[in-house]
Backbone as numpy.savetxt, mean C-alpha at the origin, in Angstrom:
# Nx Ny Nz CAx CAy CAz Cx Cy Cz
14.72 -20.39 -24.10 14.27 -19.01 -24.03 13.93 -18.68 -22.57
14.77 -17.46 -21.87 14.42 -17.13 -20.45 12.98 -16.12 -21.14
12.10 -16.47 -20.10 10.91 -16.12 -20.42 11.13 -14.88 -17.92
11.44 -15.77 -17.56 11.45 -14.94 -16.07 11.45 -13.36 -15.98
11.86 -12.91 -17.04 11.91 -11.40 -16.87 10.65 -10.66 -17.31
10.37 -11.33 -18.44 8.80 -10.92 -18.77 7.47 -11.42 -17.13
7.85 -12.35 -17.20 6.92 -12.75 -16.07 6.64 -11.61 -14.92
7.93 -11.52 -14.63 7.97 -10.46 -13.27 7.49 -8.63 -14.12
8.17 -8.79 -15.00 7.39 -7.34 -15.47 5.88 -7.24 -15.59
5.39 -8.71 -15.62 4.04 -8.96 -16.19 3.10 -8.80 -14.64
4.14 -9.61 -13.77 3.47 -9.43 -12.10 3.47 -7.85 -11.66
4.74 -7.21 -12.01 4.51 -6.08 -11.50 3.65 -5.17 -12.10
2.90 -4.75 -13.26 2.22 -4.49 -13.90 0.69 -5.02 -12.57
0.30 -6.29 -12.64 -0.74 -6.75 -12.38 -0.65 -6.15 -10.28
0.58 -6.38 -10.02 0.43 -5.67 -8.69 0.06 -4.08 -8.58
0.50 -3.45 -9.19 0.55 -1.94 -9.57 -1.27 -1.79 -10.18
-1.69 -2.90 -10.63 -3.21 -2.73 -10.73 -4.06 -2.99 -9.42
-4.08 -3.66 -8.75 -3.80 -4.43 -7.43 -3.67 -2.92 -6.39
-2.83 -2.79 -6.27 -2.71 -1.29 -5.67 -3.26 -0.61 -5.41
-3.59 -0.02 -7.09 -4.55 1.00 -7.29 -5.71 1.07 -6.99
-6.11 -0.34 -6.99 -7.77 -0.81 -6.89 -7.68 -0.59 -5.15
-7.04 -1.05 -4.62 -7.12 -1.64 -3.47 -7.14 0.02 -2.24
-6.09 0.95 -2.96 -5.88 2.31 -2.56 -7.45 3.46 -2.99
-7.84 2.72 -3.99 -8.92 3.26 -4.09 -10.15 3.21 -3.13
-10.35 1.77 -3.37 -11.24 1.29 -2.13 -11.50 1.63 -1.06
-9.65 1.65 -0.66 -9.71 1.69 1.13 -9.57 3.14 0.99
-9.63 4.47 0.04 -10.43 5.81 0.35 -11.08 6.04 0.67
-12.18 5.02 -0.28 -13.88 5.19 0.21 -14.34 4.60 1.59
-13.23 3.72 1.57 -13.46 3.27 2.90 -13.59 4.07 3.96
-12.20 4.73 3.88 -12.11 5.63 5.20 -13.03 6.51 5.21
-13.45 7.34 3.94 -14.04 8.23 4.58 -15.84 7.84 5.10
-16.40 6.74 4.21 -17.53 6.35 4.81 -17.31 5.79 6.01
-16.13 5.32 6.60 -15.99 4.98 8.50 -16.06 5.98 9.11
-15.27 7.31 8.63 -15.60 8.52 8.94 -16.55 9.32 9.52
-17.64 9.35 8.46 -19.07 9.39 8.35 -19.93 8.61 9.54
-19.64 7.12 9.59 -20.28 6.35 10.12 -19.58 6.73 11.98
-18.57 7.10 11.82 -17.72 7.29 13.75 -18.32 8.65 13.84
-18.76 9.73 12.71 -19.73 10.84 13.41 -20.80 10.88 13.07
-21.57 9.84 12.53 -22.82 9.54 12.92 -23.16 9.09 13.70
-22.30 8.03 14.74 -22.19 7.10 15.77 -22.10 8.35 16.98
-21.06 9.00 17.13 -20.77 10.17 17.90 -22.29 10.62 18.09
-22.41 10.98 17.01 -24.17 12.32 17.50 -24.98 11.09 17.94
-24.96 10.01 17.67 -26.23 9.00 18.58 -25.91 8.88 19.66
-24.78 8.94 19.92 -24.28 8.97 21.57 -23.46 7.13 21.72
-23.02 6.75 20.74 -23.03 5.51 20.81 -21.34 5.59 20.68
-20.18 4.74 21.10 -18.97 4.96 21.03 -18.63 3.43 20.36
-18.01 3.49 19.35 -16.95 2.02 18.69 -15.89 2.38 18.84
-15.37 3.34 18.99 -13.32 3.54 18.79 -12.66 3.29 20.10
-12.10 2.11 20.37 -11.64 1.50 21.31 -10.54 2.89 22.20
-9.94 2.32 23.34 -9.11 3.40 23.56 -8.09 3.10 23.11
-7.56 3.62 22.00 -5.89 3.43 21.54 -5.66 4.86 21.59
-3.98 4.39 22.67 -3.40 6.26 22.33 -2.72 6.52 21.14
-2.02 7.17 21.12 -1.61 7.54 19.36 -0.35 7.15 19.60
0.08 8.06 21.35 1.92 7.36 21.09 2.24 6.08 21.00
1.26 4.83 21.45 1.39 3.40 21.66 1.44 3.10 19.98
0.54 3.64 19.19 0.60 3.47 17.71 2.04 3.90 16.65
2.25 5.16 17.45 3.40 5.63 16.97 4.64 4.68 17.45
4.72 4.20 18.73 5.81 3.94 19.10 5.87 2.05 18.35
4.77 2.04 18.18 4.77 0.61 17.77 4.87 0.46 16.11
4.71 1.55 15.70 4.94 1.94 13.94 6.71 2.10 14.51
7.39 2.70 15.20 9.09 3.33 14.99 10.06 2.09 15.48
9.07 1.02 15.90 10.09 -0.07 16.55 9.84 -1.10 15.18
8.53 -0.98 14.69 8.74 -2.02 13.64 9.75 -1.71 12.63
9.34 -0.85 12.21 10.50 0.40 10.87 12.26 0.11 11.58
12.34 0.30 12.86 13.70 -0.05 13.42 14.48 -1.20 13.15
13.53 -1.85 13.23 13.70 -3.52 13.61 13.86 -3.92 12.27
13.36 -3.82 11.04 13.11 -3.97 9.78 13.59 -3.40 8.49
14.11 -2.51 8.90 14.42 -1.66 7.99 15.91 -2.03 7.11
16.76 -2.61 7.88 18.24 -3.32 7.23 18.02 -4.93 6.23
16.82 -5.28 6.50 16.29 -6.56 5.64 16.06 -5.33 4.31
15.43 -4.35 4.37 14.95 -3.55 2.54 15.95 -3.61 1.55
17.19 -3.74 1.51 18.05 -3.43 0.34 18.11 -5.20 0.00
18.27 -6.18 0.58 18.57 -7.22 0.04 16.63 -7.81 -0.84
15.80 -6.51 -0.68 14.39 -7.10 -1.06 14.80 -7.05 -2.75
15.48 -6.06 -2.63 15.57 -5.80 -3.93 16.51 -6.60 -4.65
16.60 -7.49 -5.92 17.59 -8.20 -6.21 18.30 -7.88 -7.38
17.38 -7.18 -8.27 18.20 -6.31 -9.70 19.59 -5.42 -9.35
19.99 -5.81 -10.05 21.59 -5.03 -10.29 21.29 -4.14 -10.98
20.58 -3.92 -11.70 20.75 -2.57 -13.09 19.80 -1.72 -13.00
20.71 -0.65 -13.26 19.39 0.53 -12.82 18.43 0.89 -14.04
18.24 0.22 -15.10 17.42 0.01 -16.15 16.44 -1.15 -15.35
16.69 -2.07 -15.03 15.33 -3.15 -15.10 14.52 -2.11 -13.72
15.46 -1.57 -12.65 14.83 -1.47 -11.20 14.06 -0.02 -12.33
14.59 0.83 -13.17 13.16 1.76 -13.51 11.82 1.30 -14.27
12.10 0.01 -15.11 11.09 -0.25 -15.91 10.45 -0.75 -15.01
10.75 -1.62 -13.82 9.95 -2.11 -12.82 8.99 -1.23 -12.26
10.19 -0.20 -11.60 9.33 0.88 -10.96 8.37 2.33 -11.82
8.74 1.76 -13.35 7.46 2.74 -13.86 6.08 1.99 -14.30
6.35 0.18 -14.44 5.19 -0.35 -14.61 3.95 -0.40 -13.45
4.91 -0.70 -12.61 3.95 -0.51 -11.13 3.46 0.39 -11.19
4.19 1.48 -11.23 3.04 2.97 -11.49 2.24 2.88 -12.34
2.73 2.69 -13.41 1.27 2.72 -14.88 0.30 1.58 -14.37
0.58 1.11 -14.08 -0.80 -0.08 -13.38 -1.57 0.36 -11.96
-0.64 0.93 -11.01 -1.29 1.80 -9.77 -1.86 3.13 -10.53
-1.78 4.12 -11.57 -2.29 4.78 -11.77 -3.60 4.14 -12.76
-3.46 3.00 -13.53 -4.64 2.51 -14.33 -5.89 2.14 -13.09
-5.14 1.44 -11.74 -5.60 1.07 -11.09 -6.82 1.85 -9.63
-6.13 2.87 -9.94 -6.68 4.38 -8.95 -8.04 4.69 -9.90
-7.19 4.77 -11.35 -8.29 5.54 -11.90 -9.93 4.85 -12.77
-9.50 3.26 -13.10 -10.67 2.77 -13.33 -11.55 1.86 -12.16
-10.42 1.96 -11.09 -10.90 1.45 -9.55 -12.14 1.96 -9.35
């Protein structure tokens, strides 16, 4: 009995919970750092290093460049049935995951 297909439906499910939790979190996150970089501001006190934005940007468009022709072989399903059940469990688990996060 191939049992491998359940498994991975079973991982993606548990990642898609994983997600959610994790996307949740790092909301609250941001916005209490938020909070805390203009509470810091009005004390007169500075933490935000100097990063410019284009060094961020340009270093986000070279990775995506560089990387981007490895994405189709990530994927290994042939059938466009398993790649949707995949990609609707992940969701039902990123949305279970958002919302009891």
């Amino acid at each position: 009995m191939e049992i491998s297909g359940y498994i991975l439906l079973l991982i993606t499910f548990i990642d898609g919970l994983l997600f959610g939790l994790a996307i949740k979190k790092g909301i609250v996150s941001a916005v209490l750092l938020i909070i805390a970089f203009v509470l810091a501001s009005y004390a007169g006190l500075s933490f935000i290093p100097k990063i410019s934005f284009s060094k961020v940007s340009s270093y986000v468009v070279k990775f995506i460049s560089n990387n981007i022709d490895k994405a189709p072989g990530l994927v290994s399903l042939g059938h466009v049935g398993a790649i949707t059940i995949v990609t609707v469990l992940f969701l039902i688990g990123l949305g279970i995951g958002i919302w009891k996060g």
